[in-house]
DSSP file (Angstrom, degrees, kcal/mol; ACC not computed):
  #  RESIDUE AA STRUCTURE BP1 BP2  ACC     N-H-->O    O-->H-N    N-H-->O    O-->H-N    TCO  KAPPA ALPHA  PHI   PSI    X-CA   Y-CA   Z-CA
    1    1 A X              0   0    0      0, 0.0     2,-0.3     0, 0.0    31,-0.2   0.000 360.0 360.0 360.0 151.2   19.2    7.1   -7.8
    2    2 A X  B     -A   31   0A   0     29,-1.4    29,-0.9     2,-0.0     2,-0.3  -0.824 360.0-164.6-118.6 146.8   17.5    3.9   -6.1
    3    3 A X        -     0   0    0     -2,-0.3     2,-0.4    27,-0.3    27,-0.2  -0.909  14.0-150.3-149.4 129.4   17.2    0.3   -7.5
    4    4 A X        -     0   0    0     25,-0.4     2,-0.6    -2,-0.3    25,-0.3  -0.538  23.7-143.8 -69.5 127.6   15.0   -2.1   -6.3
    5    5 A X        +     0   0    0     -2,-0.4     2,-0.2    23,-0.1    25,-0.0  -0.819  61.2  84.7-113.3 156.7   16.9   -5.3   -7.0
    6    6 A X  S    S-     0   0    0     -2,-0.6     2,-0.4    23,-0.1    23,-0.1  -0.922  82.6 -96.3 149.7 176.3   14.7   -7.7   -7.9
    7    7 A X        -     0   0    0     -2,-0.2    78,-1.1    78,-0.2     2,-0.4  -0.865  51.5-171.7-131.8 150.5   12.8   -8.8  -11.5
    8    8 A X  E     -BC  27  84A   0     19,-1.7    19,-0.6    -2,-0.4     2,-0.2  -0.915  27.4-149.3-154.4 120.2    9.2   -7.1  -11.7
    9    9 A X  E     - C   0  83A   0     74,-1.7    74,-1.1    -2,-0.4     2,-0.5  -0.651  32.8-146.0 -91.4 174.6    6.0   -7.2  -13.7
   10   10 A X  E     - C   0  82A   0      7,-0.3     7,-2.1    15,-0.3     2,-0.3  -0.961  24.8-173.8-132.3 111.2    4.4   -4.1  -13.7
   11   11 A X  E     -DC  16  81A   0     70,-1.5    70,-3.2    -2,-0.5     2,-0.4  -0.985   5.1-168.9-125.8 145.2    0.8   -2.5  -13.7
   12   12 A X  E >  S-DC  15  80A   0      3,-1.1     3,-1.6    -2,-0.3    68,-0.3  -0.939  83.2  -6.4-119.1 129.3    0.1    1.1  -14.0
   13   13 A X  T 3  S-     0   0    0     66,-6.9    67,-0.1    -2,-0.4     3,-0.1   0.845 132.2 -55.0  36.4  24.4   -3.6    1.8  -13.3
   14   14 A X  T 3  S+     0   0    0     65,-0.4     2,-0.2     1,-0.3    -1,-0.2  -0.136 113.3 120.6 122.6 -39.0   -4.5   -1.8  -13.2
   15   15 A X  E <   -D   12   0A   0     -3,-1.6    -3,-1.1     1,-0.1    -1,-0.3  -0.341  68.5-109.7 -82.5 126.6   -2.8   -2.5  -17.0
   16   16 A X  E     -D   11   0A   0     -5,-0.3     2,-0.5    -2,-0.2    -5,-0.2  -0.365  27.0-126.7 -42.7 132.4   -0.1   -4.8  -17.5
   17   17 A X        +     0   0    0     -7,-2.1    -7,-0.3     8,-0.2     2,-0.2  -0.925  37.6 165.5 -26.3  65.0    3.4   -3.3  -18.4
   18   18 A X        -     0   0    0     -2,-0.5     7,-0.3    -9,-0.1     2,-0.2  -0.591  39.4 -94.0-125.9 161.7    4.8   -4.8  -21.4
   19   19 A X     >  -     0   0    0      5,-2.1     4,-0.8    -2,-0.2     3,-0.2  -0.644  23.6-127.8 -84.4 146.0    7.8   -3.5  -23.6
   20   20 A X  T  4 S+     0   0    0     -2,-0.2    -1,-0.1     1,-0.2    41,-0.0   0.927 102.6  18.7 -45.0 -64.7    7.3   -1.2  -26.6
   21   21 A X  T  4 S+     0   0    0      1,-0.1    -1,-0.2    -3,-0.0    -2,-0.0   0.610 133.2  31.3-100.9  -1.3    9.4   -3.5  -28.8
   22   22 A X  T  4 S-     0   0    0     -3,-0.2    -2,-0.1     2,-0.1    -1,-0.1   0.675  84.9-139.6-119.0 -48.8    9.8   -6.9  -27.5
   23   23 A X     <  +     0   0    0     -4,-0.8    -3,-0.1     1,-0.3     2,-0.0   0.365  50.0 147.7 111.6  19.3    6.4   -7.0  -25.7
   24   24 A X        -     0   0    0     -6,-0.1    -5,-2.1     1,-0.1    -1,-0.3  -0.397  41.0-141.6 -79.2-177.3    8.1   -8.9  -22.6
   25   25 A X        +     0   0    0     -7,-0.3   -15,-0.3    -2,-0.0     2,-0.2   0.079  65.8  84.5-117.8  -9.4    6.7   -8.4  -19.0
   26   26 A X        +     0   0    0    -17,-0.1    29,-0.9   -19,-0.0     2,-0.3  -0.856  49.7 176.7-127.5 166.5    9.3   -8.2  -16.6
   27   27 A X  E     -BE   8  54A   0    -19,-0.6   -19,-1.7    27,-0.2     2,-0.4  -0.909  26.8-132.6-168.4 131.2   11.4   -4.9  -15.7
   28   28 A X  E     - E   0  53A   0     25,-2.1    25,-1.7    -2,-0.3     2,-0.2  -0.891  36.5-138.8 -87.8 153.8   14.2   -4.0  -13.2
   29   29 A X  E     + E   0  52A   0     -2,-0.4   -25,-0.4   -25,-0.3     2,-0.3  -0.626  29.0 170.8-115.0 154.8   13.3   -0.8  -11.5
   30   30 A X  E     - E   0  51A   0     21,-1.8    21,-1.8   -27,-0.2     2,-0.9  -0.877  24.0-142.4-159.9 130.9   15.1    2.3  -10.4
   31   31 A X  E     -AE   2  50A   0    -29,-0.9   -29,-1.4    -2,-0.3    19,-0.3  -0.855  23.2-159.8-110.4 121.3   13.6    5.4   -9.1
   32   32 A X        -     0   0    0     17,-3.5     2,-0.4    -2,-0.9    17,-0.3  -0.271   9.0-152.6 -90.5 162.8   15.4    8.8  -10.4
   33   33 A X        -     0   0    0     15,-0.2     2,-0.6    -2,-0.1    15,-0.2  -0.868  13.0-173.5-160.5 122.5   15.3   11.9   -9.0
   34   34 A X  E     -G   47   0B   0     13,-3.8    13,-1.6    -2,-0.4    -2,-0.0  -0.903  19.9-126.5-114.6 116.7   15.9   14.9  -11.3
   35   35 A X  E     -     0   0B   0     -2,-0.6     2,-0.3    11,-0.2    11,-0.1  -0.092  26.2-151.5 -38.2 147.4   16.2   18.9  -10.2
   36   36 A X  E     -G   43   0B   0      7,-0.6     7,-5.4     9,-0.2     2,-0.5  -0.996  13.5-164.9-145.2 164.7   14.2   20.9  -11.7
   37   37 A X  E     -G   42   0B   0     -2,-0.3     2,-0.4     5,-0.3     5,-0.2  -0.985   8.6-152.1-147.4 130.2   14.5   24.7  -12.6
   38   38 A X  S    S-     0   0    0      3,-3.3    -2,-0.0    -2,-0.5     3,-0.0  -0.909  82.5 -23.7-130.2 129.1   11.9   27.2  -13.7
   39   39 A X  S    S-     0   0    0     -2,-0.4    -1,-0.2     1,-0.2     3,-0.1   0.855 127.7 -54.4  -7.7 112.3   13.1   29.9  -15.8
   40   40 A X  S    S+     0   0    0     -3,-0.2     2,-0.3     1,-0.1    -1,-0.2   0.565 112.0 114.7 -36.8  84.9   16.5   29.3  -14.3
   41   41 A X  S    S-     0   0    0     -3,-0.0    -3,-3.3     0, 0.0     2,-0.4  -0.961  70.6-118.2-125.6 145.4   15.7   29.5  -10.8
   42   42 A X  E     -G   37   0B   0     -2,-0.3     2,-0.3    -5,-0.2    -5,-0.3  -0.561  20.7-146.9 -67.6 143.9   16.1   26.4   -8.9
   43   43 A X  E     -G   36   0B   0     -7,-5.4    -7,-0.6    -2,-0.4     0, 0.0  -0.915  16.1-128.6-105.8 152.5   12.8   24.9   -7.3
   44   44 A X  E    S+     0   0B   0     -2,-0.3     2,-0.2    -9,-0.1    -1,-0.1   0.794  83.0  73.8 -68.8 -40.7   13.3   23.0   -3.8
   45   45 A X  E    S-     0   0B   0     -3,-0.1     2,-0.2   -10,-0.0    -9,-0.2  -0.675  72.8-138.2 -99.8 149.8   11.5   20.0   -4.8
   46   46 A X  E     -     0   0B   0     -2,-0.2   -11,-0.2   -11,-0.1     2,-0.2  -0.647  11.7-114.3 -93.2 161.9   12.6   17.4   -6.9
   47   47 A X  E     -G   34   0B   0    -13,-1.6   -13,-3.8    -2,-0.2     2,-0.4  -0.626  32.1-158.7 -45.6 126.4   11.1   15.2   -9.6
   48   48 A X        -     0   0    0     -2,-0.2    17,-1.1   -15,-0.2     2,-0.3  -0.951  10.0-175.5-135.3 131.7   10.8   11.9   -9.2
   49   49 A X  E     - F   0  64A   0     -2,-0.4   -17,-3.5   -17,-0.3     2,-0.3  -0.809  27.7-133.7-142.0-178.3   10.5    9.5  -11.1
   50   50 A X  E     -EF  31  63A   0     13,-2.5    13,-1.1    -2,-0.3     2,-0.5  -0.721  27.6-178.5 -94.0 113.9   10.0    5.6  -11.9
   51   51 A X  E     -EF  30  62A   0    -21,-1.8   -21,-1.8    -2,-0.3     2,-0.3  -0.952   1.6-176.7-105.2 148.1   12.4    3.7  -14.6
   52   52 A X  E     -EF  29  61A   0      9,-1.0     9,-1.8    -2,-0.5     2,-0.4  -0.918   8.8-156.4-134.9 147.5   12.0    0.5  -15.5
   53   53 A X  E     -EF  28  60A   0    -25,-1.7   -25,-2.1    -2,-0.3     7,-0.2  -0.923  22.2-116.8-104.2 118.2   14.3   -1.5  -17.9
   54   54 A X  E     -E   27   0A   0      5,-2.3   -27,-0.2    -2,-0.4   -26,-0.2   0.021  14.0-152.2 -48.1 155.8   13.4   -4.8  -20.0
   55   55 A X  S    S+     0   0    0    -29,-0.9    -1,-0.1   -28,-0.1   -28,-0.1   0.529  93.3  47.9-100.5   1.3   15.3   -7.6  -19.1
   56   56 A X  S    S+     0   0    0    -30,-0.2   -29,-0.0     3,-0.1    -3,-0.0   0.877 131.7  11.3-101.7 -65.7   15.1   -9.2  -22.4
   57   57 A X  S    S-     0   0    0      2,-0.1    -2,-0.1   -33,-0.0    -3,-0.0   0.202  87.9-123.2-113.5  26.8   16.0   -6.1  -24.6
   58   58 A X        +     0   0    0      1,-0.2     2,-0.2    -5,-0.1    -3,-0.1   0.705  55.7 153.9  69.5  20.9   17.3   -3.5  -22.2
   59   59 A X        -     0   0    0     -6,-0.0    -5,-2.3     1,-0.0     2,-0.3  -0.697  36.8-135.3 -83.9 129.1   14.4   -0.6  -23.6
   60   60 A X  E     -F   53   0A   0     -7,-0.2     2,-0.3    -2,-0.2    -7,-0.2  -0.719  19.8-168.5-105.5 166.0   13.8    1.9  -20.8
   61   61 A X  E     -F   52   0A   0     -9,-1.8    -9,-1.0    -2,-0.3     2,-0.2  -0.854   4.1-164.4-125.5 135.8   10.4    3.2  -19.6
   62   62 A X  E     +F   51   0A   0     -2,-0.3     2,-0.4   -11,-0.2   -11,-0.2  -0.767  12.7 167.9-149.4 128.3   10.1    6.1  -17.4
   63   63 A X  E     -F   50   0A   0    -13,-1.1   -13,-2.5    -2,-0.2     2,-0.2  -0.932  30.1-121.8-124.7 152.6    6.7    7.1  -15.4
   64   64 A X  E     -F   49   0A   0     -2,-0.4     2,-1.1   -15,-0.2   -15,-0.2  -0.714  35.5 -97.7 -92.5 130.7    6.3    9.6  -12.6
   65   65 A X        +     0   0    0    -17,-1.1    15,-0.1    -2,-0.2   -16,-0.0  -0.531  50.3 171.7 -47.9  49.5    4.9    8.7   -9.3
   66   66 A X        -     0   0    0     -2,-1.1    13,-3.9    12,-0.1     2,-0.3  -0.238  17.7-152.3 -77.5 134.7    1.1    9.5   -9.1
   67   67 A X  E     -H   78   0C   0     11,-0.3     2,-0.2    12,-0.1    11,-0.2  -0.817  12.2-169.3-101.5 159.1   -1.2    8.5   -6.4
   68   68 A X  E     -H   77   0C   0      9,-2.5     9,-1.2    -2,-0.3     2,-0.7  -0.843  29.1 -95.7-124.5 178.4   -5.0    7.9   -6.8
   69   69 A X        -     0   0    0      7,-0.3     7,-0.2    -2,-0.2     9,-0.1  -0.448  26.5-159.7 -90.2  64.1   -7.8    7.4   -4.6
   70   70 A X      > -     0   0    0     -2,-0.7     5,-3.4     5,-0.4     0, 0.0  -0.056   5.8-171.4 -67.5 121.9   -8.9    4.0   -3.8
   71   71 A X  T   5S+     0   0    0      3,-0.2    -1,-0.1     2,-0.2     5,-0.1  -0.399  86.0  64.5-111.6  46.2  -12.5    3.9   -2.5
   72   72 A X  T   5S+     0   0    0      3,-0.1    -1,-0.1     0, 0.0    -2,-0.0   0.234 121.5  32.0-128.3 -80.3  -12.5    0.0   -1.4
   73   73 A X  T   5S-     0   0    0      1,-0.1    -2,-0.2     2,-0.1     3,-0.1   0.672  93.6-135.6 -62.7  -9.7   -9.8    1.7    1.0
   74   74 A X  T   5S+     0   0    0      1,-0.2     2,-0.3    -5,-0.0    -3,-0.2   0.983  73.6  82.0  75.9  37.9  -10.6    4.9    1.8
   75   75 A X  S   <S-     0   0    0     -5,-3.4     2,-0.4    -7,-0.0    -5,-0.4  -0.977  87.1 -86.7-162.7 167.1   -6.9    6.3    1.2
   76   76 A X        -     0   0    0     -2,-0.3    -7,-0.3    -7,-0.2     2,-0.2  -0.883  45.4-173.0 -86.3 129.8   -4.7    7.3   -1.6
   77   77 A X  E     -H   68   0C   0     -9,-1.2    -9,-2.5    -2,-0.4     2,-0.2  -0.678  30.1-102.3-171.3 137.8   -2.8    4.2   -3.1
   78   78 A X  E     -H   67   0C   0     -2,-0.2   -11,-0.3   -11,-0.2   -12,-0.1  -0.466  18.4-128.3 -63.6 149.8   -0.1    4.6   -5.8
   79   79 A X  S    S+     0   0    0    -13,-3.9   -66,-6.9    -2,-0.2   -65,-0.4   0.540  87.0  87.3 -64.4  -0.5   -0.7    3.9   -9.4
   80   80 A X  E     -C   12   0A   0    -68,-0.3     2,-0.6   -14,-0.2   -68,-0.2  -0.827  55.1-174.2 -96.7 107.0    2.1    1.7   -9.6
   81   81 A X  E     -C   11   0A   0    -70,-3.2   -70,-1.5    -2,-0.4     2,-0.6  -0.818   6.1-171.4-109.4 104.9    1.6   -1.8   -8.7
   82   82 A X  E     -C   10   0A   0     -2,-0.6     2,-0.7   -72,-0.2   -72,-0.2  -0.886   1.0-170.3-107.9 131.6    5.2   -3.8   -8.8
   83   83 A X  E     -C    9   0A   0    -74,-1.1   -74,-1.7    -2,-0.6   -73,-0.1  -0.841  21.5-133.5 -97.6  79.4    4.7   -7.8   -8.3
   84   84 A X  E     -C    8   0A   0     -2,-0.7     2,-0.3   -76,-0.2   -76,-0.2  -0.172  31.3-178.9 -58.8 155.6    8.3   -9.4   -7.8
   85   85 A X        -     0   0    0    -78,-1.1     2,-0.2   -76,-0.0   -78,-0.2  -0.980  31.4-100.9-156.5 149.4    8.9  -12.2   -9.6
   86   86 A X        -     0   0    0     -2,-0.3     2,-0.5     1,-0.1   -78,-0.0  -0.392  39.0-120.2 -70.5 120.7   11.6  -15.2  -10.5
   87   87 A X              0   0    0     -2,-0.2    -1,-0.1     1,-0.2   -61,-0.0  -0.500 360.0 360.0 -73.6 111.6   13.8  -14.8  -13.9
   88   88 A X              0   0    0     -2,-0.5    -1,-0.2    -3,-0.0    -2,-0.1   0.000 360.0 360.0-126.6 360.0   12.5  -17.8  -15.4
């Protein structure tokens, strides 16, 4: 496991991050990486994925890395945008 330290809003495909039950905006992050096993054989690569945690009421989120194709750049660009920011 990984953590960014830092306080973070968050856009996924452009859209603001906000929490299921509190509706705040800011997140610490940690990026997971989970084995995975297919009818129980191991597979070599792992899953990986994105948590983030409110800061207000601890509720986790978790999304899997995806890139898309950004045609103002020509190149593949995650969907994951994180914007540090001061807990204020």
């Amino acid at each position: 496991m990984v953590r960014r330290r830092g306080i973070y809003e968050i856009k996924i495909r452009g859209q603001q991050l906000t929490c299921s039950f509190c509706k705040h905006n800011r997140f610490t992050h940690r990026e997971v990486y989970m084995d995975l096993w297919a009818l129980g054989e191991k597979v070599e690569e792992q899953l990986t994925m994105q948590s983030f945690s409110c800061i207000k009421c601890g509720d986790i989120r978790f999304f899997q890395e995806k890139n898309r194709f950004d045609q103002t750049l020509k190149k593949h660009v995650s969907i994951i945008e994180y914007m540090e920011v001061n807990n204020e």
